[in-house]
N, C-alpha and C positions, 0 to 999 in steps of 0.2 A: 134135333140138330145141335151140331158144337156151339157153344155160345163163345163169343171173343171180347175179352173187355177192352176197349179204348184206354192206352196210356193217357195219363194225364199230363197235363202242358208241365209240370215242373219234372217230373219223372223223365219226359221226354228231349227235356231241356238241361238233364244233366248228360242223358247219353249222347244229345250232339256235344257237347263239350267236351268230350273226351274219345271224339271219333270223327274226321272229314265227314262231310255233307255233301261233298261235288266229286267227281272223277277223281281217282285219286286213291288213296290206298289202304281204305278201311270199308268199311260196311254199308256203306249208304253213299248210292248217286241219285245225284238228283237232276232230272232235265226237267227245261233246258239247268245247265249248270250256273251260267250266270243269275238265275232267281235262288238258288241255294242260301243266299245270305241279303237278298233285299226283294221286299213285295213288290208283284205286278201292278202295274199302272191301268191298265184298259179293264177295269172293271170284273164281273166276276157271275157264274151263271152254279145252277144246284148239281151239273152233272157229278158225279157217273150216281149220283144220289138225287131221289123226285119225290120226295112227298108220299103221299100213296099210294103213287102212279107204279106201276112195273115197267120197271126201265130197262133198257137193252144197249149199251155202247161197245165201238168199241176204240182203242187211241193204241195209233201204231207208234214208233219211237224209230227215229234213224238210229242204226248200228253204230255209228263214229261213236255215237254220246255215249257208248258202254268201253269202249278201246279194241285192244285187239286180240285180249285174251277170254277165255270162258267166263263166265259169271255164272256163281248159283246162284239164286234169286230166291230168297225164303220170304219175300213178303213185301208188301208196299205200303204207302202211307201219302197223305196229302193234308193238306191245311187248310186253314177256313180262309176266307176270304177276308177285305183286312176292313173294320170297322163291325163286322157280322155280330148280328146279335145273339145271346143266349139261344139255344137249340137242344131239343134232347129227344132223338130217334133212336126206335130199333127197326136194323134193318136183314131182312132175309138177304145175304148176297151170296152170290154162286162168281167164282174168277176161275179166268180156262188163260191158259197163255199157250202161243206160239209162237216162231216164224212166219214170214211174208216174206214172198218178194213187192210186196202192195208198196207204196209211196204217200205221204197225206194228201197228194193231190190225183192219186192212183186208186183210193179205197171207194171197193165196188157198196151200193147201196142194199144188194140183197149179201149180208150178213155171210152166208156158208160160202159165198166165194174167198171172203180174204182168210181166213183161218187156214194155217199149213198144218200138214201130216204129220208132226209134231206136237199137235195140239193136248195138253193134259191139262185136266179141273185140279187146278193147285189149292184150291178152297171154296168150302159150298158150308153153310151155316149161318150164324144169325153172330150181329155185329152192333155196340152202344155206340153211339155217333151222340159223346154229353161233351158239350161244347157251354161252359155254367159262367162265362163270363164275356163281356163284347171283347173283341179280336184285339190288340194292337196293333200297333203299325206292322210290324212281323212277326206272325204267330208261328209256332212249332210246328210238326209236322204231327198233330196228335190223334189223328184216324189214322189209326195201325191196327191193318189185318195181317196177321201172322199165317202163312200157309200150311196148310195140313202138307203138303207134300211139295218137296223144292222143284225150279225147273231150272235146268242146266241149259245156262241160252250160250250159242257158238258164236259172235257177231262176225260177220261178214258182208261182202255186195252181195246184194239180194236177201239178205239173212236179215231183215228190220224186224224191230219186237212188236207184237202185238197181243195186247192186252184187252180180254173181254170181259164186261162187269154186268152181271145181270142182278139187280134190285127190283125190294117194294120196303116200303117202309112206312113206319107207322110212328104217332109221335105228336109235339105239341108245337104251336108257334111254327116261325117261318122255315120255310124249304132249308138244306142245309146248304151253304154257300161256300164252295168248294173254288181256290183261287185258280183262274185258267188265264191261260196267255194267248197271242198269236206269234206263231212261230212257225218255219218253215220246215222242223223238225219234225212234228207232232202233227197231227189227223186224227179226223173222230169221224164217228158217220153214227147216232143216235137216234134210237126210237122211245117212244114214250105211248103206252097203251093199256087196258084194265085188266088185260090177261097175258101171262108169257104168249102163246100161240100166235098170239097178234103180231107179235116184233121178230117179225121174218125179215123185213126189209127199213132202214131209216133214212134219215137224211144225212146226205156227206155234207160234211162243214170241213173244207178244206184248208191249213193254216189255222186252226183253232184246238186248241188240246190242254193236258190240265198241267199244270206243276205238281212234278209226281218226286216221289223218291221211291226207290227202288231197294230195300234190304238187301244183304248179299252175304253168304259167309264167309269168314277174313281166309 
């Protein structure tokens, strides 16, 4: 499988610098948009990443937080949780995005319902999650999987993103601590099992979702 190496926090920290982070009119959204420039306060869990668990999530995204026009989406990225300690995973990840008309507080627990006819594997390989230093107060966004293949999202009503992330990972030290919010935006519904087959069905946590940023081409 394709191997994807993780940007490193300073590489990653010149290209925000020279590009908007939130809605707005360069390469990278981030929801919710108001964390784009300051860490979450409510603490922080290892989704869409488990240790050597094989994980199954998946976090829908209201359409407002994209605007009103197309987006290609070449890739997403998230940050570590803020105080996180040194971590260094390889992780097998498989990403499928679609449409929904689903809602965070509307996502069904058996999995094949919320995924729309739209659905494409933007990326399926294996992924460095080297995180070699404790977190800042605001760490970059430096788990960046770059997709094999773009997905051209329409936002609209009814038209929310959802994002499906299937892991196992493998690795030293603590879970990886990936920064999440609650937010009225965002929905997850997660399983956690020793084999794919098992995560047919998870639990919806409704109002709980990650601080994502979203690539996109200008």
């Amino acid at each position: 499988m394709r191997r994807v190496a993780i940007l490193k926090p300073i590489l990653l920290a010149i290209a925000l610098a020279t590009t908007a982070s939130s809605l707005g009119f360069a390469g990278e959204i981030v929801v919710p948009a108001k964390y784009a420039t300051k860490p979450v306060d409510r603490g922080h869990n290892s989704y869409p990443f488990d240790g050597d668990h094989a994980t199954r999530t998946h976090h829908v995204y209201r359409w407002r937080a994209f605007g009103l026009r197309p987006r290609v989406i070449t890739g997403v990225a998230f940050r570590a949780a803020v105080y996180q300690d040194p971590i260094f995973y390889q992780c097998r990840v498989t990403i499928i995005l679609s449409t929904t008309w689903r809602g965070p507080s509307s996502l069904s627990q058996a999995f094949d319902r919320n995924v729309g006819p739209d659905a494409i594997v933007v990326f399926s390989g294996s992924a460095i999650l080297d995180h070699p230093v404790a977190t800042p107060v605001l760490a970059p966004f430096e788990t960046v999987i770059a997709f094999e293949r773009a997905f051209t999202y329409r936002p609209g009503p009814f038209r929310n993103l959802l994002v499906e992330i299937r892991s196992q990972c493998l690795g030293s030290g603590e879970d990886p601590a990936i920064e999440k919010v609650e937010d009225v935006r965002m929905g997850i519904v997660a399983a956690i099992g020793s084999f794919a087959d098992e995560l047919t069905e998870g639990n919806r946590l409704p109002h709980f979702g990650l601080v994502t940023q979203f690539i996109t081409s200008p």
